[in-house]
N, CA, C and O of each residue as an XYZ file, in Angstrom:
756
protein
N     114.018     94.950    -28.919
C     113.833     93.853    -27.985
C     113.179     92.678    -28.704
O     112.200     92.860    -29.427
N     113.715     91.476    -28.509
C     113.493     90.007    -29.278
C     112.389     89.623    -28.218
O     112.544     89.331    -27.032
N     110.892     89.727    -29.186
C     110.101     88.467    -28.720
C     109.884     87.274    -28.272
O     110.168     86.447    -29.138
N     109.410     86.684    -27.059
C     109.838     85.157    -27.131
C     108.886     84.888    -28.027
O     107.996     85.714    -28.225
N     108.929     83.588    -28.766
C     107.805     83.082    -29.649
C     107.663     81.861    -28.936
O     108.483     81.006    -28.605
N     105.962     82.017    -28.711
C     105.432     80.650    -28.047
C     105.391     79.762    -28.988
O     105.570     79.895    -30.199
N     105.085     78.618    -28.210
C     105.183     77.310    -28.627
C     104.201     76.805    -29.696
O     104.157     75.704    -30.244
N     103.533     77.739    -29.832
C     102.114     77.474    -30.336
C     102.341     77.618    -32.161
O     101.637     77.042    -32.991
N     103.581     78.597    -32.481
C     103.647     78.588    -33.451
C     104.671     77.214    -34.058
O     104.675     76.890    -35.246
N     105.486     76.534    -33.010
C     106.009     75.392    -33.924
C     104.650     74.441    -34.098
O     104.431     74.214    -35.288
N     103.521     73.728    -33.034
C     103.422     73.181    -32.459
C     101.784     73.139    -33.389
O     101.045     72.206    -33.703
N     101.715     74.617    -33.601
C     100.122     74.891    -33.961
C      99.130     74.889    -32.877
O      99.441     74.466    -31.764
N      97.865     75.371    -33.154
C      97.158     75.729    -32.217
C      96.027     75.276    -32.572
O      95.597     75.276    -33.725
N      95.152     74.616    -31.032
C      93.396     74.333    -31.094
C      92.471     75.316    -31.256
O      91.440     75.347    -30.584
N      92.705     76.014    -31.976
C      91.835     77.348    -32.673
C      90.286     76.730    -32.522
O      89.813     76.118    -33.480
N      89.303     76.950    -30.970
C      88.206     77.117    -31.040
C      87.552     78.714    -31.356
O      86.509     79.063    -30.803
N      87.996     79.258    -31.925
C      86.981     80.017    -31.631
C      85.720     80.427    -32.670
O      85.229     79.683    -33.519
N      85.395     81.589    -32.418
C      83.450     81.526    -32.643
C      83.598     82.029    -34.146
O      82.558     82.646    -34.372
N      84.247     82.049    -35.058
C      83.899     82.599    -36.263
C      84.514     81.244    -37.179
O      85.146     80.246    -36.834
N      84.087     81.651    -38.293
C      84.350     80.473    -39.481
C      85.858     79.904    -39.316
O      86.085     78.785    -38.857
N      86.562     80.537    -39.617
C      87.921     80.706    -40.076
C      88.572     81.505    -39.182
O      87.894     82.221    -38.445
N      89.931     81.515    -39.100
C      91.171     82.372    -38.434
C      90.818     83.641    -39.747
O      90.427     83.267    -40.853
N      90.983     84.847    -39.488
C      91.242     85.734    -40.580
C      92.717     85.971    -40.857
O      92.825     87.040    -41.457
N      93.582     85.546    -40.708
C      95.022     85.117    -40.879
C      95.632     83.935    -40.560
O      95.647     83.313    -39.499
N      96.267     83.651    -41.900
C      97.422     82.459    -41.570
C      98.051     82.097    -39.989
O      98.594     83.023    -39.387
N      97.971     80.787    -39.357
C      98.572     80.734    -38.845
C     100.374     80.907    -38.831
O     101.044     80.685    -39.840
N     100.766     81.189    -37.964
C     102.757     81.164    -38.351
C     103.258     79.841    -37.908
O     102.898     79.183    -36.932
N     104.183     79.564    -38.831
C     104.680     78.015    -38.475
C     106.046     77.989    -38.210
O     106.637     77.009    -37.756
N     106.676     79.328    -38.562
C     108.258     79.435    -38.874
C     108.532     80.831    -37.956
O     107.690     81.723    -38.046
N     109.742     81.033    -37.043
C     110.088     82.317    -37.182
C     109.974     83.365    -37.819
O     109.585     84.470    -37.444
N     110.247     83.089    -38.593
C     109.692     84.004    -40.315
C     108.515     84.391    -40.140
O     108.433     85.609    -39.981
N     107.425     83.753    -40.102
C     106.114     83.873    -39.972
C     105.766     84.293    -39.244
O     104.927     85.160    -39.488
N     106.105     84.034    -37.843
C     105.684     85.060    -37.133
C     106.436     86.401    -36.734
O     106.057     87.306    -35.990
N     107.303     86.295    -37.263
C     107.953     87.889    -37.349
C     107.422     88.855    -38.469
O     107.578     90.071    -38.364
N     106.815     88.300    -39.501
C     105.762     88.193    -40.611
C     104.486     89.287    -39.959
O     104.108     90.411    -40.289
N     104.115     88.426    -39.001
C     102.632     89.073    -38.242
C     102.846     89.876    -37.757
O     102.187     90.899    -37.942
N     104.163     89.816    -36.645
C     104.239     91.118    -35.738
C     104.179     92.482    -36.527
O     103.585     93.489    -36.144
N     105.236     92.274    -38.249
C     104.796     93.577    -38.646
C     103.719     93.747    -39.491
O     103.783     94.680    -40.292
N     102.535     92.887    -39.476
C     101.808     93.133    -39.948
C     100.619     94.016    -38.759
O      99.885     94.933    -39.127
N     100.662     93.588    -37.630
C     100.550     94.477    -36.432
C     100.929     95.264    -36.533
O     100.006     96.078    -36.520
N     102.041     95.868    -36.683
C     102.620     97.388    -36.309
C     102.539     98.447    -37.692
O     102.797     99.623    -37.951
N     102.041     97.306    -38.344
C     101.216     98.243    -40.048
C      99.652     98.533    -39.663
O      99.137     99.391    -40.381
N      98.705     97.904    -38.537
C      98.063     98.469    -38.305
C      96.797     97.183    -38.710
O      95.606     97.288    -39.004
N      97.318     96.504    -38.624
C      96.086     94.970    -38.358
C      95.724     94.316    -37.084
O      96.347     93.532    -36.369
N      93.983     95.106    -36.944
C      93.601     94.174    -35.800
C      93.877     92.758    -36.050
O      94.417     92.167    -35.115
N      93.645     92.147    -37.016
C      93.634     90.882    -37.193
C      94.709     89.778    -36.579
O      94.564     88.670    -36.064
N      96.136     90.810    -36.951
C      97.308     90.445    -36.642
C      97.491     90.570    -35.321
O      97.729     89.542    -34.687
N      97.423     91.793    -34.657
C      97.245     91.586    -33.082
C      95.942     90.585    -32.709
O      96.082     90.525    -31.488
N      95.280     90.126    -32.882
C      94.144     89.247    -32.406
C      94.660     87.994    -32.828
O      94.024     87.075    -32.313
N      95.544     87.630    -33.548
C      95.750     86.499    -33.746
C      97.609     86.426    -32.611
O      97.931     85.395    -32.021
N      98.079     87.116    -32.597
C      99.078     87.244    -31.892
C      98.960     87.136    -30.354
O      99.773     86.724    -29.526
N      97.783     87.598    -30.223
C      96.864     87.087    -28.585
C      96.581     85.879    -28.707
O      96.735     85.242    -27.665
N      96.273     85.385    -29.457
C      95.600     83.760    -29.215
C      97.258     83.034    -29.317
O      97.510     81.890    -28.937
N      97.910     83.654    -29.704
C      99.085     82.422    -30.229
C      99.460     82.246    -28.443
O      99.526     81.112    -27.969
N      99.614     83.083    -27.848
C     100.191     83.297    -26.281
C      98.705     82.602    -25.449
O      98.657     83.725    -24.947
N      98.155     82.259    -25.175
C      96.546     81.787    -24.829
C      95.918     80.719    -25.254
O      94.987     80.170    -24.665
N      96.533     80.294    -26.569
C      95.683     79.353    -27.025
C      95.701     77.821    -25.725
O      96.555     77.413    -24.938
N      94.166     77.331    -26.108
C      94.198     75.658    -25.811
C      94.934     74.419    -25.583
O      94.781     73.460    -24.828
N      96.034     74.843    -26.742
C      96.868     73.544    -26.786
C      98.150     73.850    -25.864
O      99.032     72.991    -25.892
N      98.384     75.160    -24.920
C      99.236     75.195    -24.131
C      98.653     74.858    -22.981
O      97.450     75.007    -22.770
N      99.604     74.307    -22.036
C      99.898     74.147    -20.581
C      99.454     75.942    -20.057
O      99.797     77.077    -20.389
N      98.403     75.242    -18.959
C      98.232     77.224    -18.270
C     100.069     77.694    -18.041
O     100.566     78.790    -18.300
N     100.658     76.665    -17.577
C     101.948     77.383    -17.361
C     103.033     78.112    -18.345
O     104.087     78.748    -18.323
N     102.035     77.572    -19.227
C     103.286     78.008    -21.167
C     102.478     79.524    -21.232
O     103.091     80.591    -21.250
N     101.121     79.418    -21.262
C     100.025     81.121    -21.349
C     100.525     81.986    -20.944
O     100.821     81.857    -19.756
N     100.955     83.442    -21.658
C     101.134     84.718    -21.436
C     100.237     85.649    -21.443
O     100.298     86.608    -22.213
N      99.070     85.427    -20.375
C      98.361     86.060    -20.382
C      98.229     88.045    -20.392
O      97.394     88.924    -20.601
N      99.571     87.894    -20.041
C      99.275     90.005    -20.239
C     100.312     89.690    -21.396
O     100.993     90.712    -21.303
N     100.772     89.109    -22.216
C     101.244     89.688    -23.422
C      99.595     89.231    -24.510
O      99.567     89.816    -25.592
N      98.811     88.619    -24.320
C      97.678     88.529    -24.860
C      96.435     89.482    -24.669
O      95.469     89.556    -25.428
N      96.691     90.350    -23.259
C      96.009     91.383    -23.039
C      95.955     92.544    -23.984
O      95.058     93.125    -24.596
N      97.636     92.696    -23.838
C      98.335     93.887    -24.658
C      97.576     93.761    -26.025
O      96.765     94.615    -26.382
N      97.974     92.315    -26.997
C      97.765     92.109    -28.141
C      96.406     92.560    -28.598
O      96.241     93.317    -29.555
N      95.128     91.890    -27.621
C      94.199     92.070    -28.019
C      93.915     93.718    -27.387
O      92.943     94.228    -27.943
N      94.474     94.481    -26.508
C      93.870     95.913    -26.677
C      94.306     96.182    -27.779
O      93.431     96.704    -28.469
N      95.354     96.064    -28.338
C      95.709     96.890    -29.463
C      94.776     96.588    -30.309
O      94.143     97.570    -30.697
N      94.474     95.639    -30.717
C      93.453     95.512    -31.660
C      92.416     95.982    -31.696
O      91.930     96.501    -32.701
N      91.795     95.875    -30.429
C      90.691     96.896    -30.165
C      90.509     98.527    -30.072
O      89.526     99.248    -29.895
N      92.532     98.888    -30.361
C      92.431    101.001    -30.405
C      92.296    100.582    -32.608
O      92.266    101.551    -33.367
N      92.257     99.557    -33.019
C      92.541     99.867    -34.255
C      91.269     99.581    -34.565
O      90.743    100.211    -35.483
N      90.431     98.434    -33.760
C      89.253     98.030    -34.509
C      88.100     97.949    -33.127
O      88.148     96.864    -32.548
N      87.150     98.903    -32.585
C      87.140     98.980    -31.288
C      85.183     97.559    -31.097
O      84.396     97.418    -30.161
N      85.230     97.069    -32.145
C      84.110     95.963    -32.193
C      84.990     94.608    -32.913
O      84.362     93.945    -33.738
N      85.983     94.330    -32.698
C      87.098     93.470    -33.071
C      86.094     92.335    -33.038
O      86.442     91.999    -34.170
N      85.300     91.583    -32.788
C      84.516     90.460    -31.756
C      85.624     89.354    -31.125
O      85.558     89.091    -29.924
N      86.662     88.707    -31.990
C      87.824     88.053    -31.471
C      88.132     88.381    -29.996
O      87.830     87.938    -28.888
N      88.982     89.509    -30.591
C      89.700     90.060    -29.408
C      88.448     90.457    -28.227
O      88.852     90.150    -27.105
N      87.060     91.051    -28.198
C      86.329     91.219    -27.334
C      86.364     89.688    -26.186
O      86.676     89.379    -25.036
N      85.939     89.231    -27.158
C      85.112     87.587    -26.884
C      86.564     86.908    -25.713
O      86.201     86.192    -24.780
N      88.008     87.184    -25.865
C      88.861     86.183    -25.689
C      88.898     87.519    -24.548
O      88.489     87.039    -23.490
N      89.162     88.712    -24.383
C      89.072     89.763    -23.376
C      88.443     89.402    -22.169
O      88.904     89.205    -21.045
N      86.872     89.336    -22.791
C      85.848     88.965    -21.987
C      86.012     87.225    -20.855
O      85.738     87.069    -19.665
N      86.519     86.277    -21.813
C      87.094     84.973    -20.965
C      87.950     84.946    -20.149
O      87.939     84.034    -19.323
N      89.027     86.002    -20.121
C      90.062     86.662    -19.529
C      89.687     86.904    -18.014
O      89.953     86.321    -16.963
N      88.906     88.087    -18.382
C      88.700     88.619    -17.311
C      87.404     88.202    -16.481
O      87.149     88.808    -15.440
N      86.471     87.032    -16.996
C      85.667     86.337    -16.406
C      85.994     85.227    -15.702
O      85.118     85.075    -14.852
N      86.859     84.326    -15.621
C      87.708     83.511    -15.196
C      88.936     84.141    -14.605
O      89.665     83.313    -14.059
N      89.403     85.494    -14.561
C      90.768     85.834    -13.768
C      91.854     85.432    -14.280
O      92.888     85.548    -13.622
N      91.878     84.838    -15.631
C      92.969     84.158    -16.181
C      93.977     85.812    -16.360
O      93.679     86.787    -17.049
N      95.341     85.590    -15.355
C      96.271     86.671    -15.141
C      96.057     88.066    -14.380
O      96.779     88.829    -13.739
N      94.599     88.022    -14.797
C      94.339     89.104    -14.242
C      93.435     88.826    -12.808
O      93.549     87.692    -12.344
N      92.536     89.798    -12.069
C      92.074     90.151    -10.989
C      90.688     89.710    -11.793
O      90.681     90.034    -12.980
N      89.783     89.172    -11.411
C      88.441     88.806    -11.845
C      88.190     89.785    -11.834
O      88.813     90.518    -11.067
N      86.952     90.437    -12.826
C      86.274     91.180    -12.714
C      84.747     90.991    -14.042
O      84.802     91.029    -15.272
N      83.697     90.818    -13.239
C      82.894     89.974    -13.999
C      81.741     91.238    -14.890
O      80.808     91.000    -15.658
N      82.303     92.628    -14.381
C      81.344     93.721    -14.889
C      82.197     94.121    -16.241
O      81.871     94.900    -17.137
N      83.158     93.492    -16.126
C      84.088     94.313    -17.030
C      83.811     93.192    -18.301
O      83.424     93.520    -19.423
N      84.087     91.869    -17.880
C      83.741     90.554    -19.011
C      82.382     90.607    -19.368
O      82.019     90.385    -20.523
N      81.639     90.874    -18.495
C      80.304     91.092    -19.012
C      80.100     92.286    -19.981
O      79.150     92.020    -20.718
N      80.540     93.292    -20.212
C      80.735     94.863    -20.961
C      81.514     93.869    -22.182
O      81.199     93.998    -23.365
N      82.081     93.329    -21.938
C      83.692     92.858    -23.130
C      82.539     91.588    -24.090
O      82.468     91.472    -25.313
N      81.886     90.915    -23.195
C      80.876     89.855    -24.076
C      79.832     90.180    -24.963
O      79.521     89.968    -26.135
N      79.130     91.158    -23.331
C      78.489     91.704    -24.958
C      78.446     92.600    -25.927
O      77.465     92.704    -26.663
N      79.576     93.388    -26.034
C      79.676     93.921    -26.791
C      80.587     92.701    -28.117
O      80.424     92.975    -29.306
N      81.210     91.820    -27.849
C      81.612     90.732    -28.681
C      80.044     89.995    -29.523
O      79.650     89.883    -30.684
N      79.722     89.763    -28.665
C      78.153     89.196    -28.810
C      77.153     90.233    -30.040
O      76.268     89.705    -30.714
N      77.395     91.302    -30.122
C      76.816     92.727    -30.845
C      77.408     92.385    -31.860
O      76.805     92.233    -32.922
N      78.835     92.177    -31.722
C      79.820     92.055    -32.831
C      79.589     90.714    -33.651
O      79.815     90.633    -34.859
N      79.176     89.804    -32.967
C      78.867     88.869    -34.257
C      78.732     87.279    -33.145
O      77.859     86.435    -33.342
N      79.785     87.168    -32.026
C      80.117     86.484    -31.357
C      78.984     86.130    -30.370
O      78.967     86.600    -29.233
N      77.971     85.226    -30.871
C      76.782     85.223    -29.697
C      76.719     84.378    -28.646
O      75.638     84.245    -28.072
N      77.819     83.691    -28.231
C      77.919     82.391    -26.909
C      78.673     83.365    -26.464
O      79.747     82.894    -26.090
N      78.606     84.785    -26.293
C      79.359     85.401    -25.240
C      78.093     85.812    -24.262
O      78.360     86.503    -23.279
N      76.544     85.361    -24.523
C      75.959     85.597    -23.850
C      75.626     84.755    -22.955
O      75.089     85.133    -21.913
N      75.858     83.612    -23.180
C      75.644     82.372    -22.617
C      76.451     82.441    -21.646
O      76.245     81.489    -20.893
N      77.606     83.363    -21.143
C      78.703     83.160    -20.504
C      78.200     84.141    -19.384
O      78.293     83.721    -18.231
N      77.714     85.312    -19.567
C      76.745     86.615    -19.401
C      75.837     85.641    -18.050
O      76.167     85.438    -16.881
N      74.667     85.218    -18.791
C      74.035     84.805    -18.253
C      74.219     83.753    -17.018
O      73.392     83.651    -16.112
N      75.312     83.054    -17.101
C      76.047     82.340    -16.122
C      76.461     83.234    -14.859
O      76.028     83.109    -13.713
N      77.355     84.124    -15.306
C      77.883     84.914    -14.467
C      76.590     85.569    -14.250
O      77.034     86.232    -15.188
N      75.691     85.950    -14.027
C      74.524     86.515    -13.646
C      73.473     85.849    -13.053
O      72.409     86.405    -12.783
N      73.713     84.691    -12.835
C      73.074     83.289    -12.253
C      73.591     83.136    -11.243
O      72.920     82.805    -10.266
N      74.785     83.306    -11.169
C      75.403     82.856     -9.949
C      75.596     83.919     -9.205
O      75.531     83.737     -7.990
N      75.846     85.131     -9.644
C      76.126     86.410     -9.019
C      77.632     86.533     -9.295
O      78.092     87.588     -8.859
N      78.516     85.735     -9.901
C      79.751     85.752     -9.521
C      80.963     86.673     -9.537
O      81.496     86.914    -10.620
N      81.344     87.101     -8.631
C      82.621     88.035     -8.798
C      82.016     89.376     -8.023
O      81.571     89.401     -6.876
N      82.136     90.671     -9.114
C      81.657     91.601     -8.753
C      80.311     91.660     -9.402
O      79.546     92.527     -8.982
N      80.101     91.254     -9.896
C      78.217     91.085    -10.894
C      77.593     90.562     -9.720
O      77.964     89.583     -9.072
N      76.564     91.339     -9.495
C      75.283     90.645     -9.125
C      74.768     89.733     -9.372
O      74.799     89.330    -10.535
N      73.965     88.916     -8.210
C      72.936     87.766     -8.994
C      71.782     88.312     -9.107
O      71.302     89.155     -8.350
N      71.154     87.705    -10.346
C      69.799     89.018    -11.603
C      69.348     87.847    -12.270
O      69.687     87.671    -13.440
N      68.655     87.055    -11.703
C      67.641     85.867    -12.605
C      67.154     86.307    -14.070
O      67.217     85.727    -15.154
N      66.574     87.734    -13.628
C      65.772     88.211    -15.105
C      67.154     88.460    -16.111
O      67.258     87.845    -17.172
N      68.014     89.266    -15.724
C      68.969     89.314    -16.836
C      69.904     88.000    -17.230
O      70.480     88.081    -18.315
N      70.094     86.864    -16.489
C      70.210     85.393    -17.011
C      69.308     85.164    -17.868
O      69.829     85.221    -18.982
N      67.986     84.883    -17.947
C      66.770     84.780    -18.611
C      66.976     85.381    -19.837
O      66.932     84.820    -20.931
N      67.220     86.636    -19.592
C      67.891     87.662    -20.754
C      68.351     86.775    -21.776
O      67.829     86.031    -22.607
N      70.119     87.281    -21.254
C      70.947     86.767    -22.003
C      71.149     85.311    -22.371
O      72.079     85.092    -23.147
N      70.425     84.261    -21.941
C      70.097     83.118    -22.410
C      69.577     82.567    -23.312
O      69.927     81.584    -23.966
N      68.266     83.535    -23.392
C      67.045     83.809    -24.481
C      67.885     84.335    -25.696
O      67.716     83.872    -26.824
N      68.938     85.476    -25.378
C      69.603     85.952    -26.855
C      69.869     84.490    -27.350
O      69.419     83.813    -28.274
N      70.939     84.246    -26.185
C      71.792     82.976    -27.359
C      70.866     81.545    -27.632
O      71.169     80.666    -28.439
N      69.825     81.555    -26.863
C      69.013     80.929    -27.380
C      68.529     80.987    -28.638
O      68.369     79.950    -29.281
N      68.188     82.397    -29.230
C      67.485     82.496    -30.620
C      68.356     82.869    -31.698
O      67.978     83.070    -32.852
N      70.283     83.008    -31.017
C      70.800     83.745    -31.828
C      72.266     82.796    -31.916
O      73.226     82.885    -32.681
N      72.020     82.013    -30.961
C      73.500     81.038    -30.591
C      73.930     80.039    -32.121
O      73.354     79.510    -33.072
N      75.312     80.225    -31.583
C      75.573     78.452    -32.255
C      75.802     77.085    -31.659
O      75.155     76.043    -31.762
N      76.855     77.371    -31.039
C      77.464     76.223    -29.933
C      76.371     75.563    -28.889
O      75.939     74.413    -28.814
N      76.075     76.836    -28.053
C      75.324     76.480    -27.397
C      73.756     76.516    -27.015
O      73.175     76.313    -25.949
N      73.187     76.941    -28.633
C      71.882     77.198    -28.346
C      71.173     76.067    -28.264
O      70.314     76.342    -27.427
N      71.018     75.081    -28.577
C      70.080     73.850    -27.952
C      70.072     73.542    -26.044
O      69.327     73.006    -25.223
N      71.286     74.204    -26.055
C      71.403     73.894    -24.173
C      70.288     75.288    -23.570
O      69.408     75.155    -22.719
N      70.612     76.433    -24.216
C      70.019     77.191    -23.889
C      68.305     77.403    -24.340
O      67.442     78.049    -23.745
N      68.238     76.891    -25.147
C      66.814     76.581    -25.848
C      65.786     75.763    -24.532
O      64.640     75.963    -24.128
N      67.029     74.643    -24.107
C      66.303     73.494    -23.125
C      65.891     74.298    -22.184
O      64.698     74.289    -21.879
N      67.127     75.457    -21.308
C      66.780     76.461    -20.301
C      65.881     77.260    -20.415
O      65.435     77.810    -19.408
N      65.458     77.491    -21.476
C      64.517     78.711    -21.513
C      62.830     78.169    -21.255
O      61.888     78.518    -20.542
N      63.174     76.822    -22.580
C      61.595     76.083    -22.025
C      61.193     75.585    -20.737
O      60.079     75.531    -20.216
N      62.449     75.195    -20.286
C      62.503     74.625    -18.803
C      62.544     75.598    -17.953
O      62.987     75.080    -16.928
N      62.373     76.563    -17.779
C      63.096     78.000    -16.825
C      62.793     77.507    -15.358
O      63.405     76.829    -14.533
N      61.973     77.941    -15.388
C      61.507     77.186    -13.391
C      61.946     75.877    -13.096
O      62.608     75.606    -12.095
N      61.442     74.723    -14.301
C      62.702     73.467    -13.462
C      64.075     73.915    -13.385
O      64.784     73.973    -12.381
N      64.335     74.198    -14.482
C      66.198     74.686    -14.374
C      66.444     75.484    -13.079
O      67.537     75.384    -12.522
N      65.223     76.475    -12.446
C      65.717     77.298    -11.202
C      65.513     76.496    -10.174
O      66.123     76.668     -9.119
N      64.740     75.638    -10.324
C      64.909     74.466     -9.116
C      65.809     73.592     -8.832
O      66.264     73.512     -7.691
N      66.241     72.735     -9.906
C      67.489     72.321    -10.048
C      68.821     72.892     -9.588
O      69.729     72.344     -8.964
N      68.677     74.469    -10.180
C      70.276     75.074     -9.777
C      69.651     75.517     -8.319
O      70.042     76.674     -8.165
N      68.863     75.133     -7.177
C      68.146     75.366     -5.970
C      67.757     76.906     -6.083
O      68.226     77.432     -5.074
N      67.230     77.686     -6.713
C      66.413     78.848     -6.562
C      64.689     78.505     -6.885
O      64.104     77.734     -7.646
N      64.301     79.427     -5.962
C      62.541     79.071     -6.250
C      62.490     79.842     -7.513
O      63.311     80.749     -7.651
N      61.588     79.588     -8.502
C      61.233     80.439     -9.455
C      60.457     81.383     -9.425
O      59.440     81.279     -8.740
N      60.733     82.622    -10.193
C      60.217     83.615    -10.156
C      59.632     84.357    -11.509
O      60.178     84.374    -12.612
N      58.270     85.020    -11.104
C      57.667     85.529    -12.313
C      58.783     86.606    -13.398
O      59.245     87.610    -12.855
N      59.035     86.417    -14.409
C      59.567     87.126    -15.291
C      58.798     88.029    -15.904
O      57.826     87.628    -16.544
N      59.105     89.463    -15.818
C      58.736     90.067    -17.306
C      59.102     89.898    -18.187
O      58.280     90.143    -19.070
N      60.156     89.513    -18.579
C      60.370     89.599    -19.896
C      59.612     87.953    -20.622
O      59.323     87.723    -21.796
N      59.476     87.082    -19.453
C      58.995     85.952    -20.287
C      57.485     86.126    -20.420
O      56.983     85.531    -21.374
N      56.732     86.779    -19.696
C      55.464     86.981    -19.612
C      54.934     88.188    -21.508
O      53.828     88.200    -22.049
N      55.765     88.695    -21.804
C      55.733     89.127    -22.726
C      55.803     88.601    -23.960
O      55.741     89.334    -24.947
């Protein structure tokens, strides 16, 4: 069965994500990406994790995104490499936003931070959001926002100065987002 090949490989892709570099060539040609697929089926997370983003990436229209052929891609990567952080991190956005799938914010939260363990630390920042708000099936848990804020606060890239501001600010920030503030253990420590 013939793959469709997204657009992403004539077209190229807004490759944000959280590590230095792509760990593989992008594909620019048919060739190339028929290139990857068997480099996937030789047994490269890399290649399935990059074969998920090609279907997902930024520079498509939500309507061009194949979101369950990017599911697929990145589980596989994860039975070959089960702390992938890529594939965790883009899992975790997936299923925190509902993109194709059914929201489920216990499951993105499990998928972040374990991405976050893996190397990927603005998956906590995402954590802590969804735990602020309560959203989905996650509870709302001030102290574990606080938490996971504080990680990417001391451990972030992207977004640790935002989270730095939250942490010094904690009680204005809970006033602002309208919650009264509340004593923390973990900040009292």
């Amino acid at each position: 069965m013939e793959t469709n090949i997204p657009r992403t490989v004539f077209d190229g892709i807004k490759y944000t994500g959280m590590v230095k570099e792509l760990p593989l060539k992008v594909p620019r040609t048919v060739e190339e990406f028929r290139e990857l697929e068997k480099q996937a089926q030789n047994g490269s997370a890399d290649a399935y994790f990059l074969l998920g983003k090609l279907y997902t990436d930024n520079s498509l229209k939500e309507s061009e995104r194949d979101y369950q052929k990017a599911i697929a891609y990145y589980g596989k990567a994860l039975e070959l490499d089960k702390n992938h952080a890529e594939s965790l991190y883009n899992l975790g956005i997936i299923y925190s936003f509902g993109y194709g799938v059914q929201e489920d914010q216990i499951k993105a939260n499990d998928l972040l931070k374990r991405s976050g363990d893996s190397g990927i630390i603005n998956g906590y920042q995402i954590i802590g959001v969804n735990y602020l708000y309560g959203s989905g099936n996650s509870p709302q848990d001030l102290e574990k926002t606080y938490h996971y804020i504080k990680i990417n606060a001391e451990k972030g890239t992207v977004e640790k100065g935002i989270s730095q501001e939250i942490i010094n600010h904690w009680d204005e920030f809970l006033i602002l987002m309208g919650y009264k503030p509340i004593p923390l253990v973990e900040k009292s420590n």
